[in-house]
C-alpha positions, 0 to 999 in steps of 0.5 A: 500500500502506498503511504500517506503522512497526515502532519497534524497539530494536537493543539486542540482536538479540531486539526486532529479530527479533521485529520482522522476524518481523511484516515478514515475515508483514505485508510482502505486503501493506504497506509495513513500516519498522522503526526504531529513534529512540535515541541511540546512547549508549543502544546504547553503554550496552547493549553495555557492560553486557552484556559487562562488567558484567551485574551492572549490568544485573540491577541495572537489570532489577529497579530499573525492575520496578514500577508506580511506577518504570517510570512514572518511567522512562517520563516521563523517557524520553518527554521525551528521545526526543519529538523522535526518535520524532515525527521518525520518524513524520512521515518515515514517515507510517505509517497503523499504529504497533508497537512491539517494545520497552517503553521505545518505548511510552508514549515513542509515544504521548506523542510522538503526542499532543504533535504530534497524531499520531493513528494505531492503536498495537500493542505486541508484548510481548517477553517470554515468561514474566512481562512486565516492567512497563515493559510493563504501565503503558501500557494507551491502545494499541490493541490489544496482542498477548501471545505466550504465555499467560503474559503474557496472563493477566498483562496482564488481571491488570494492568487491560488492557482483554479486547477489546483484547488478543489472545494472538497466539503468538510470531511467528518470522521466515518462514526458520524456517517455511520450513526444510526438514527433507528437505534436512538430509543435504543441508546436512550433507554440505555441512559436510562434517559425517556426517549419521548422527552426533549432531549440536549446533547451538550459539550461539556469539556474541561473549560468554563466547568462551573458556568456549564454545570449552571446551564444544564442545571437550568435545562433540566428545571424545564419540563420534558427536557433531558440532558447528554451531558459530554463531561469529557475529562472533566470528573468533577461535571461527572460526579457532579451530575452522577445519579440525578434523574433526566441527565447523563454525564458521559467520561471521554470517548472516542465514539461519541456519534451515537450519543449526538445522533441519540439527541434532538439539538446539539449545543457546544462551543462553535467549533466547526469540527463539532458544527460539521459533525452534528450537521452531518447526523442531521441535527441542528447545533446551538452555539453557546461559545466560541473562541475570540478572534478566532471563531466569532466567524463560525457563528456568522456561518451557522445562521447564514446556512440555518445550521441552528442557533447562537445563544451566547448567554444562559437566559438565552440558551434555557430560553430556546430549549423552552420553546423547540421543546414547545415547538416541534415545528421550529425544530423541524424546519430547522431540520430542513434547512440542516439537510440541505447543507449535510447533502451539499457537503456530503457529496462534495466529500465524496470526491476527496478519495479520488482527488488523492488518487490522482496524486499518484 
């Protein structure tokens, strides 16, 4: 089988998924390899900013956001990772290279040409709704797939070259186009949740632990509402909510789809990885979060496709739960407008198999 590096980044789950979403539609037929060649001070830095000082991080977002300073950006950046990246390389010697995340791009094909490494190089942008333009200064890839038409239209803007870019959709990991829906009573009563009630998917997570555990509270004092609670790593949200009735606070795990298809909405931090799956299971997602500078964007993007709704607030969020729980009909249309989209992208990924098969 021939062999494909993925270089991701571990610095949030987003590149990660949309990595794994391409080894599964890929994985039949090659030999798929996800790494990722950062030092662990970048992980570090990542972790600390996100949870304690996201001002920092808006801060940084917007400062690399240019043509200019995201060049700076990468130059630095390709000197120090040109060992790690060509070391990963030549243990894998893979015959295709992707990349998932902007900063292991012209690091890449820096690292390539400095120890004449010549492989095809794709790059998945990881962005739905206005690509950042650490993204946009490297146009030597082979071919770059957009997932949405949003950052199509932006690439070409910004001089890619037509014949090599492709508006691939945003590929999803194979769970969520394999979740059954006839098996959400099943999955329900396994909770020992009521399959006639309302019922929330939330995304709980290890940030924010105590305002979250406030917006469910308010959730279950509404009547015929029930809650999945995805608690993550979080055991304080897990104890917490453990043995209480309309509830079910779930630890970490990898097969979540069952759980989301189990649930009439999804509500969760406006991550476009979590957008795209829960469009891809057909249900409406509510945005209660989002990460400043860099997915206030995403939110612009759920209600110009009418992929669900933005309730930034807990008054809000209790507020549209009440009434899609009074009113199945607006849930329903909702619904509607989310299929239109899941179809649209569904079949734009289907062609990414044979996009990458021609790279051979």
């Amino acid at each position: 089988m021939k062999k494909i590096l993925i270089f991701v980044s571990r610095t949030g789950g987003g590149h990660i998924s949309l990595a794994e979403a391409l080894r599964d539609m890929l994985a039949d037929r090659y030999e798929v390899t996800l790494i990722d060649p950062q030092p662990s001070i970048i992980h570090w830095h990542y972790r600390t900013v996100s949870r304690h000082a996201l001002w920092m991080w808006e801060a940084e977002f917007k400062l690399s956001d240019g043509r200019r300073r995201a060049r700076a950006a990468h130059a630095v950046s390709s000197l120090i990772l040109a060992e790690r990246v060509a070391r990963a390389l030549r243990q894998t010697d893979p015959d295709l290279v992707i990349s998932t995340y902007p900063f292991l791009t012209s690091e890449v094909t820096f690292a390539m040409r400095r120890w004449k490494l010549d492989r095809p190089f794709v790059m998945l942008f990881s962005d739905p709704n206005g690509v950042h333009y650490s993204w946009l200064t490297e146009k030597r890839a082979t071919v770059t797939f957009a997932p949405t038409r949003e950052t199509y239209r932006q690439a070409l803007a910004a001089g890619f070259d037509p014949s090599r870019i492709h508006f691939t959709g945003w590929p999803v990991r194979g769970q969520f186009y394999h979740a059954d829906p006839s098996a959400r009573e099943e999955t329900l009563m396994r909770l020992g949740l009521d399959p006639r009630r309302f019922t929330v998917f939330a995304q709980g997570g290890g940030e924010g632990a105590a305002r979250f555990a406030r917006t469910v509270e308010s959730l279950l004092a509404l009547e015929n509402v029930q809650v999945i609670l995805a608690a993550g790593t979080n055991e304080g949200l897990l104890k917490h909510f453990s043995g209480r009735p309309h509830v079910h606070a779930i630890p970490f795990t990898k097969q979540i789809a069952p759980y989301m298809m189990a649930a009439d909405v999804v509500m969760g931090k406006a991550g476009p990885n979590m957008l795209f799956e829960t469009v891809t299971l057909g249900k409406p997602f509510i945005a209660t979060a989002y990460i400043p500078g860099q997915e206030e964007v995403n939110l612009e993007f759920i209600e110009r496709y009418g992929l669900g709704w933005v309730a930034l607030n807990g008054k809000a969020q209790r507020a549209l739960i009440e009434s899609l729980a009074c009113d199945r009909g607006k849930l329903h249309a909702m619904c509607e407008s989310v299929e239109r989209y899941r179809q649209m992208n569904t079949e734009a990924t289907h062609q990414i198999p044979q996009l990458v098969q021609n790279l051979f």
